[in-house]
Phi, psi and omega in degrees: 000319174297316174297309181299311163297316182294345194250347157294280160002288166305299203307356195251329185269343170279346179286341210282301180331308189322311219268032174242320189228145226297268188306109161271153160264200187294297187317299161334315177287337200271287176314345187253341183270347186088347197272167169251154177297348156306280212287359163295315176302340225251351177266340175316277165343328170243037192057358167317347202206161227218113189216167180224159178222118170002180171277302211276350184075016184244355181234121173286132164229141192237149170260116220301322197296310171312309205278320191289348176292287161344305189276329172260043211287314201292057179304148146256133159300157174266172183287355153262357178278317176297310192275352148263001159307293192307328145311282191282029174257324221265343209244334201274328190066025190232125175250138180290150185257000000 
């Protein structure tokens, strides 16, 4: 049970950390997206994902801002946002962006 509150504990205390800072490394990047740090490589790696790398060029770093940006590029419309396009496609013959 003790073990478990301390490890309840750190998790709280690294979301806590999180939410001060600017420069995430991988773990970070890993806790705020929800994703594992595989498919964060695998996103590095193929440029997917908007990242800096050190002076030495061995540690990945994400910008909090970017990467949430980032996470909210793909919005879905709702089904009223869709059905007054459609309406006003109907009256205008013009789609809306």
């Amino acid at each position: 049970m003790d073990k478990q509150i301390l490890e309840e504990l750190q998790a709280l205390k690294n979301l806590t950390l999180l939410t001060a800072k600017q420069a995430l490394t991988m773990n970070d990047a890993s806790l705020l997206t929800g994703l594992t740090k595989s498919h964060l490589y695998k996103l590095v790696s193929g440029k997917k994902i908007p990242y800096y790398k050190s002076a030495g060029g061995k540690i990945t770093y994400f910008d909090k801002g970017e990467l949430t940006d980032w996470m909210l590029q793909h919005r879905v419309k709702t089904v009223d946002e869709i059905e007054t396009e459609a309406a006003n496609y109907t009256i205008t013959g013009k789609r809306t962006k």
